[in-house]
N, C-alpha and C positions, 0 to 999 in steps of 0.2 A: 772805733772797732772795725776791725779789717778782713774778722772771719765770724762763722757762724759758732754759736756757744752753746753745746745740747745741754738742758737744763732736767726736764722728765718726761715720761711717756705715760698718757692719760686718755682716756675715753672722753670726749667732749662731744657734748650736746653740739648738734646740727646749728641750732639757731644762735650757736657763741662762735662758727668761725664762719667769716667773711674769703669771699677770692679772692685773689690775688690780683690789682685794680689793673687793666690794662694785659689783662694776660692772652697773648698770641694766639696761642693754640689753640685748634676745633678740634679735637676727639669727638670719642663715640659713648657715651655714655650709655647707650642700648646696648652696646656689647660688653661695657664693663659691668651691666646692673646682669647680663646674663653670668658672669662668674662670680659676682658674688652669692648669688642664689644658690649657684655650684658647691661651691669654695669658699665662700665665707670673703671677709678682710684679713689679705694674707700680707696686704703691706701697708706701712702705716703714711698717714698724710704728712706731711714737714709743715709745720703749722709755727709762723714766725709771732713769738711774743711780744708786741710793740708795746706793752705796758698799758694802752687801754682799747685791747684788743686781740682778737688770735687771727693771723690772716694765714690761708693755705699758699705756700708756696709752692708746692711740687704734691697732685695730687687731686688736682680741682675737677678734673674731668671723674674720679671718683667720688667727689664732693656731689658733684650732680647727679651720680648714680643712686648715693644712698638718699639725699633728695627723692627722688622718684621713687624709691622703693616706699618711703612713708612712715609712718606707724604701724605694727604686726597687728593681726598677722595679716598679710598680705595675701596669700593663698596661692601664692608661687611654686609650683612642685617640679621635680627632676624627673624623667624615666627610666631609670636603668635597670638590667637587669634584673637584679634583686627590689623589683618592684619601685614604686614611687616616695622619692626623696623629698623631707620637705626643706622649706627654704633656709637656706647654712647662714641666713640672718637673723631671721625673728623665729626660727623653729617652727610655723604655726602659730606662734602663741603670740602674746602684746608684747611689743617692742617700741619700745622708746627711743627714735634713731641716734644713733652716736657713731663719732668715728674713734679708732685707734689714731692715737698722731703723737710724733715726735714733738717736742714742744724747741724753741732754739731761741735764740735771742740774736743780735746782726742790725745792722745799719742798713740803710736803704740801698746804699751801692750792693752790697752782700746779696740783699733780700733778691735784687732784681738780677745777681748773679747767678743766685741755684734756681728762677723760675727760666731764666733763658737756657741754662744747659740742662736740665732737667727735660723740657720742650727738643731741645735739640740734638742731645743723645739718642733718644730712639731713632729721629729722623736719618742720622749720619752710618748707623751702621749698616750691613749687609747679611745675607743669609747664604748658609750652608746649606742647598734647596735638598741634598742627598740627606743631610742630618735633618731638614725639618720634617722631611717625609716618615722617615724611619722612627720621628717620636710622636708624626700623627697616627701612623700607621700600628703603631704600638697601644691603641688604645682600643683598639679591636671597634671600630665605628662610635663610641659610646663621646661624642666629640662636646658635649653640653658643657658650659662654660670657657671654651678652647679659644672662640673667636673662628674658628674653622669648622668646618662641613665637608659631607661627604667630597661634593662636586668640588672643594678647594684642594681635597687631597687626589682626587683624579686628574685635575687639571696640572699638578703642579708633577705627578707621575707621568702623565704624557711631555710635560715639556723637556723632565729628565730625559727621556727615551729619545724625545727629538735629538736633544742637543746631542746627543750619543751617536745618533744616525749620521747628522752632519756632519759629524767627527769621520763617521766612517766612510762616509761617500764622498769626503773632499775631493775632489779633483785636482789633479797635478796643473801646476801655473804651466800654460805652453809654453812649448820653448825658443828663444828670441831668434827675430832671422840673422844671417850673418850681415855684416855691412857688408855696402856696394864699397866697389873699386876694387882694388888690385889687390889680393890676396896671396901671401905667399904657401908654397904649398908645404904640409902638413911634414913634418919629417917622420918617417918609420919608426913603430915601436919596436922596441928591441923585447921585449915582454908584455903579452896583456893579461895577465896574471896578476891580481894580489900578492904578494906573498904572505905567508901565514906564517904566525910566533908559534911557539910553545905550546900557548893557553889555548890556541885554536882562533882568536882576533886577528883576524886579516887588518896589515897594514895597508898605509896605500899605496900607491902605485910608485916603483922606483922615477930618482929622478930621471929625467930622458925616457921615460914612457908613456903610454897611453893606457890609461884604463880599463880596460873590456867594455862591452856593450850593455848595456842596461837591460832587462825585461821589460816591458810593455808595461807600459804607468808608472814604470819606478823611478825615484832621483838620488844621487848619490849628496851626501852630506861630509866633507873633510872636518875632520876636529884633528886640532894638533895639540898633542900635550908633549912637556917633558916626562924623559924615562922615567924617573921617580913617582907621577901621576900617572902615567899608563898604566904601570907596573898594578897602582892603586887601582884604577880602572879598572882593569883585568879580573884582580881577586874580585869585586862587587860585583860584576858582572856573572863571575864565576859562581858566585853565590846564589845569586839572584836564580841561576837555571836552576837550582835545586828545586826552586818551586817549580819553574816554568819549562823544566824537560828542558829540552833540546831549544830553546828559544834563541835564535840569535841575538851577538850586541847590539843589532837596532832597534830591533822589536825591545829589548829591555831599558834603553835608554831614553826612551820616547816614555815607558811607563814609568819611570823613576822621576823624569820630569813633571808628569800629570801628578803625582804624588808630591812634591814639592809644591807646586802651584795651589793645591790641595789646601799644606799645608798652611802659605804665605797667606792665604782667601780668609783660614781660620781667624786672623789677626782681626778682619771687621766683624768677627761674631758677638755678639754681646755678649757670650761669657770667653770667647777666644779660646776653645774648644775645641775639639776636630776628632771624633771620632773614628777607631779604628779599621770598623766598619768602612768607612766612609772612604780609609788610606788605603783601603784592600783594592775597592772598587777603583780609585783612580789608577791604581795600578793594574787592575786587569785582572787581578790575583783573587777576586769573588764575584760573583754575578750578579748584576743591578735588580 
């Protein structure tokens, strides 16, 4: 047998599944026994059927939460607004612990295959810290079973605003000295002028000229496209100022890129998601 085999999904008595022998991972079972209190069991254990036994494969750090919870009623209550919740496992009342769990069937290679990527999925991915905020922040403080707290969503809104700041106050890399030795001298520009297309996109500088002078802090960037892609360039851009007024093509090419990076970051999300929220702000186009 080479893969796992779902067989049914049952409520089993605590004291019929064993963990999984040898299993890696320290979780926190204080913060999973605080969502289920919340929330109830909203996801079920993968509980492999070895025929004279049920072992948890994916699931055990909740194994030990409902462990700890006990027999009802426990006298575990929620605060929320609409007054005190009781606990979304035993209601209050006597409760005989059980878990919800997959039941599967699998060989030991299998078995030890879904407890080491089960363990090391969470570990591998990344956060969307713009999108986590905005679904902490969406729960108007009320944060009981989240695994977060006020002071995690404050911390995690300042570090936003940091990295924003840094953004903003980068400093231009200084600029290199010339080499020693014999330099030859400089040939006259024949124009220091852009020239401007159509769309209003300043080319660059003809050949055999010199640039004009920069503003104080600024650096100029060449991008060379074929006509066919500028041409493309141009309409996007052109588009792009409908939101952003008068914006020139660098100020919108730099936001179109934060938007793309945006996007690529979403790929380590756990659900690979990126909200639009989220694509407004790296583009500049809403306010953090």
């Amino acid at each position: 047998m080479t893969q796992a085999t779902y067989v049914r999904t049952e409520d089993v008595a605590l004291g019929d599944l064993r963990p999984f022998p040898g299993n890696a991972r320290r979780g926190d079972p204080a913060v999973i026994l605080q969502s289920l209190v919340r929330t109830g069991q909203f996801r079920s254990l993968i509980v492999r059927d070895t025929g004279d036994g049920l072992v948890v494969l994916a699931g055990n750090h909740t194994l030990q939460a409902l462990r700890a919870h006990g027999p009802g009623p426990c006298g575990l209550t929620t605060t929320t607004e609409d007054g005190e919740l009781p606990c979304a496992l035993c209601g209050g009342q006597e409760w005989a612990p059980t878990a919800r769990c997959e039941i599967v069937t699998c060989d030991d290679d299998t078995a030890t295959r879904i407890n080491l990527v089960d363990n090391k999925a969470a570990q591998t991915g990344g956060w969307d810290e713009e999108a986590l905020a905005e679904l902490i922040a969406g729960l108007d403080g009320d944060l009981a079973g989240t695994g977060y707290t006020d002071q995690d969503l404050a911390d995690l809104v300042a570090a936003i605003e940091e990295a924003y700041d840094a953004e903003d106050d980068e400093e231009p890399a200084p600029e290199q000295p010339a080499p020693a030795g014999k330099t030859e001298p400089m040939a006259p520009a024949t124009s220091s002028a852009a020239p401007a297309s159509a769309d209003g996109i300043p080319d660059g500088p003809a050949p055999g000229t010199v640039a004009p002078p920069l503003p104080d802090g600024m650096r100029s960037m060449l991008l060379t496209y074929t006509a066919a892609d500028r041409d493309e360039a141009a309409r996007l851009v052109s588009a792009a100022r409908d939101v952003f007024d008068s914006a020139d093509a660098s100020f919108i090419i730099l936001r179109a890129l934060r938007t793309l990076v945006a996007v690529l970051d979403s790929r380590h999300a756990h659900d690979g998601v990126v909200t639009v929220a989220a694509l407004l702000r790296a583009a500049g186009a809403l306010e953090a």
